[in-house]
N, C-alpha and C positions, 0 to 999 in steps of 0.2 A: 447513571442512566435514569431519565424521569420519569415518573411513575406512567405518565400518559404513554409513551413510547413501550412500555411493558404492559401495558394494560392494552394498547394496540395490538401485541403480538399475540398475545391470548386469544383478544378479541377476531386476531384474524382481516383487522384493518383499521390506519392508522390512526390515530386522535390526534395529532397533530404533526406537521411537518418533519423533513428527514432534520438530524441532532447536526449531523454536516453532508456539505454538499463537498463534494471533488471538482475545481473548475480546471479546464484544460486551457491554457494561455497560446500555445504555439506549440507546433508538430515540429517545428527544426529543433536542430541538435548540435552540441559545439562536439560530439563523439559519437562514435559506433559501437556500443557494449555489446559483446559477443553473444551476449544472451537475450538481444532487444528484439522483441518481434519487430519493430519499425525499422531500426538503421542497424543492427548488425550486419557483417559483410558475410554471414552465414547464409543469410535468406536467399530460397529458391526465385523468389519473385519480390525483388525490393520495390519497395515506395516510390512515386511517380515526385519529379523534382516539383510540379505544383500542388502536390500534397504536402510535399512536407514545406512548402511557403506558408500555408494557412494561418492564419492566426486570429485570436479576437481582439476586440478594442477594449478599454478600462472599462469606456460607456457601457458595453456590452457587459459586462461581469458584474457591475454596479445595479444595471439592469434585474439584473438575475435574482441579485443577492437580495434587495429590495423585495422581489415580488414572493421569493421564499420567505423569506421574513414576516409577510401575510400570515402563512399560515400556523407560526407558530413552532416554537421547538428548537428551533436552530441555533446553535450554538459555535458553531465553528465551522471554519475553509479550508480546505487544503487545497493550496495552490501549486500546477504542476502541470506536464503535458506531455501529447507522444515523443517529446523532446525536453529539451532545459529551459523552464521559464525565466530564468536568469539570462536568455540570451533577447526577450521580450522587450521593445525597446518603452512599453509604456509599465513594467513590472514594479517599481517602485510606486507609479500611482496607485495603485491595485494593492499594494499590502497596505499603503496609506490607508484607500479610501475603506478595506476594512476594518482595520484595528480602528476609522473612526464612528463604523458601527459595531462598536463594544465586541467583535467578536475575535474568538482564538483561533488565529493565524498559525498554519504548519504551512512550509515550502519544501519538497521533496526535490532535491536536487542534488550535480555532481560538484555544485559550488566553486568551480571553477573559473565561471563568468562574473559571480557575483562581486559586491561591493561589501564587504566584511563590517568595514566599518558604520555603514549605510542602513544593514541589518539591525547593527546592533541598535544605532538610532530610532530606528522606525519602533521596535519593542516586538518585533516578529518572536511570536512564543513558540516554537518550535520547528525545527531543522531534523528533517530525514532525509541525511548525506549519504548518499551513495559512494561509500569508500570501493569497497568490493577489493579489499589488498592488506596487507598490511608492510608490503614492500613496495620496491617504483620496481622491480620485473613482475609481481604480479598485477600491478594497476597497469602496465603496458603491454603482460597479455590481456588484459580484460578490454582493456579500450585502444583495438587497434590503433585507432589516429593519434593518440597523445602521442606526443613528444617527452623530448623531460623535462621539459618547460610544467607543463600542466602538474603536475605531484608536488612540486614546490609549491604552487603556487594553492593546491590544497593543503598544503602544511603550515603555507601562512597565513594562510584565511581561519584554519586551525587556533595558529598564535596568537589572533586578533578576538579568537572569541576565549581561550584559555585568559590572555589580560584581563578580559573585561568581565571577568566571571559568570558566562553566559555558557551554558552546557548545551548541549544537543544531541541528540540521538544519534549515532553511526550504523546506515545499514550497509550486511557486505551479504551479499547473493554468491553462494557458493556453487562453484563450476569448476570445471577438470581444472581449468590453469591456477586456483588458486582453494583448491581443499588442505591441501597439506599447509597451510597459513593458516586456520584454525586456532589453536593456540597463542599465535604471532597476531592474530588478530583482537584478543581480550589485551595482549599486553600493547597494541595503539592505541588501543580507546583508553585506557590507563593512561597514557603518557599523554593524551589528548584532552582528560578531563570530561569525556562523555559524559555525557547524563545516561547512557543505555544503547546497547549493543543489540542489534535485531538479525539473527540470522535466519538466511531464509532459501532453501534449494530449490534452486534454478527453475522456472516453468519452461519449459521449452517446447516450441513447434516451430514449425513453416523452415523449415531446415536448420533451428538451433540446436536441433538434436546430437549433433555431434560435440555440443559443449558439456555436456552431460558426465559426471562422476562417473570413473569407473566404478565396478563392483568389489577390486580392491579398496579402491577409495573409501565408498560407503563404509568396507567391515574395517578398515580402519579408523574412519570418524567415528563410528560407533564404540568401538573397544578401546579407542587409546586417545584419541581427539578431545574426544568429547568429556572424558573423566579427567580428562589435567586440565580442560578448558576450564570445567566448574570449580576447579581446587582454585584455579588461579583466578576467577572472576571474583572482585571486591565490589562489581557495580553491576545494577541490574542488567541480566539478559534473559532469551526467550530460550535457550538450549534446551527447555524438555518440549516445548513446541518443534524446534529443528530436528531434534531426537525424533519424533514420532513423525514427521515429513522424511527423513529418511527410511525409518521402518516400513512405509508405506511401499517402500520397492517399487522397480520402475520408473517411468514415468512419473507416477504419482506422487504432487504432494501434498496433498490434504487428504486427510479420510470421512471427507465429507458427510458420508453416512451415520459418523459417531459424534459427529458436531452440531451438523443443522444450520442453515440460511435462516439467517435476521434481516439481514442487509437490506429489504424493504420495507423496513419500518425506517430505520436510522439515518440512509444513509443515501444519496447519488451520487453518480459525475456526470458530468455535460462536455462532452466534447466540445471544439473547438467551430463544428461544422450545424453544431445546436443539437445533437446526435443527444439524448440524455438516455444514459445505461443504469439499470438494475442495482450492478454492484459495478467494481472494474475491470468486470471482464467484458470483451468486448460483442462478444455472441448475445448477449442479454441485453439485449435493445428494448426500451419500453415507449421509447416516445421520438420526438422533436420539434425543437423550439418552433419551426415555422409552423408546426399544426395546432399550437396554441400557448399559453404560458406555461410557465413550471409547475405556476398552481394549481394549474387545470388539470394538468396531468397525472399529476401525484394522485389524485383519487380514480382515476380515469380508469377505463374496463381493464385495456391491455395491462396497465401497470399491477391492478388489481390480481387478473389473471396469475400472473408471472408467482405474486405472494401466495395466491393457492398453489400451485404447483411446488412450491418448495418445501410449505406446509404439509403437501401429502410424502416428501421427501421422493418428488420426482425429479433429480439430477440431470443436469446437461453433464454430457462428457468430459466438458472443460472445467464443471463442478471438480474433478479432482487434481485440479490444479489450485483452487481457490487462493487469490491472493491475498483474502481478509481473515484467513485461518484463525489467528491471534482474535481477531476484533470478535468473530461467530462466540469461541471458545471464551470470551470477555460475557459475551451478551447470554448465552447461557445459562452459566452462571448467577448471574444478577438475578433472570428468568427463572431459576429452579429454587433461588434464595429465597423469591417471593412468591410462587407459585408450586413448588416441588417438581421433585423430580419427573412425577408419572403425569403430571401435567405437560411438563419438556416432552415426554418420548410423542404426547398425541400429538402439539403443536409444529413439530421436526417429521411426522411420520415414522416415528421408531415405533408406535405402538404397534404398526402392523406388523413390525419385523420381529425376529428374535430379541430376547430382553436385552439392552445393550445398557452400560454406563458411559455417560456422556461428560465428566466432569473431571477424571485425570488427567486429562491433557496438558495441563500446566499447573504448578504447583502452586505460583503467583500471581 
């Protein structure tokens, strides 16, 4: 983390632009993950067929990245969207036209559409594959539509980066159809050659509530899952992060209150629609592209706003779902290395609360 970016958070507002931006490519989808606010077949109220057409142009992305780049800081894209950017039919120009301004390319995807070999060409520095299985019965309850076409076809898209000795991250989102593969799931990434295993329990709303762990579940991930996961993990994972997303009971997976929001210093996404969000969750709207540029924005009242409000550690509801658990708990850290602790609790709002510790959350 750069020093300007922590000297931001202190400061209470930025010194220079977010480290990465999140771009959204296209709202379609080649699958419906049971746990997906947008295409699950769970949803009370699915997505209208001309929403999930949307999509942006290369130009548009290039646009962006350019004018972010102004401000200083930026370091990295991750490219991705309320659907599979790999089904994008300009997707290849777009990590091109990145990696050819010097920056660190991630594609979060179920890499099933993708060009393997194509990947590996281009020099894309990082893959967050959405396995969510570590069998083909539980990648086929997770992703209604697949066939048994599709699991092959992520095992040899697998093979093509195992040859070329290119590692990437495996994340698997753990839900009722695929908790008890815990275990089964440290020994695929093994046999896959991950670079790093990310788990992460299920956010669920708008009727994905029924994917949800039971409470057997949970006391079994907890007692028996999770202590022979760790025996047998040889390669980085996040398990004392998932640990404490479980402990949080409920609903809940982050315990936002003992972490704290960075995410508007570091970080945005931009939707597809020029929507640009907070962090990734979708309720935390700060701006969009038609009311001015990205540059404008970033320093702009609302966006401003939004960083006081987290700073006083006043939480949206959806706060305890937070998708960036990992990244806050990263930021932190770095934050209390160079600033201490009792600096952390005023910047988060924990000074007004009960003394809390904010830094066990993960051991790595």
């Amino acid at each position: 983390m750069s020093e300007l970016h922590l000297l931001g958070i202190d400061r209470g507002s930025p010194l220079a632009g977010p480290k990465t931006i999140h771009v959204d490519l296209t709202n379609g989808c080649n699958t419906n993950c049971i746990t997906c606010w947008d295409h699950s077949p769970l949803l009370h109220t699915p997505q209208t067929a001309a929403w999930k057409r949307k999509r942006v142009t290369a130009a548009d992305v290039t646009a962006l990245i350019d004018d972010a780049m102004t401000l200083g800081g930026l370091e990295a894209v991750i490219v991705s969207g309320m659907g599979e950017p790999f089904t994008h039919p300009e997707v290849y120009d777009v990590l091109a036209a990145l990696k050819a301004r010097a920056l660190h390319v991630t594609v979060i995807t179920n890499l099933v559409a993708a060009d393997a070999q194509r990947i590996v060409e281009l020099g894309v520095d990082q893959l967050l594959i959405g396995v969510h299985a570590a069998t083909e019965r539980a990648y086929r309850a997770f992703h209604p539509s697949f066939e048994r076409s599709e699991w092959y076809r992520l095992l040899a898209a697998l093979a093509t980066f195992r040859r070329a000795g290119r590692r990437f991250k495996h994340v698997q989102v753990v839900a009722r159809c695929n908790a008890d593969e815990l275990v089964e799931m440290i020994d695929f990434g093994l046999e896959w050659e991950a670079e790093q295993i990310n788990f992460k329990l299920a956010s669920l709303a708008r009727g994905t509530e029924s994917a949800r762990i039971t409470e057997e579940q949970r006391a079994r991930l907890l007692e028996e899952l999770i202590p022979r996961a760790r025996e047998r993990a040889t390669l980085p994972t996040n398990l004392d992060v998932f640990e404490r997303q479980l402990r949080a009971g409920g609903g809940d997976t982050a315990p936002i209150d003992e972490i704290g929001c960075f995410m508007g210093y570091v970080y945005a996404r931009v939707l597809v629609d020029g929507t640009v969000l907070f962090c990734c969750n979708t309720d935390v709207v700060v701006g969009n592209l038609a009311d001015g540029r990205f540059s404008e924005l970033w320093r702009a009242p609302r966006w401003q706003a939004m960083r006081a409000r987290m700073r006083d550690g006043d939480y949206l509801p959806s706060c305890r779902q937070c998708g960036k658990v990992v990244q806050n708990v990263k930021l932190g850290r770095a934050f209390a290395k160079r600033f201490g602790e009792d600096r952390l609790a005023e910047v988060t709002g924990a000074h007004a609360q009960p003394r809390r510790r904010h830094l066990p959350l993960v051991s790595a």
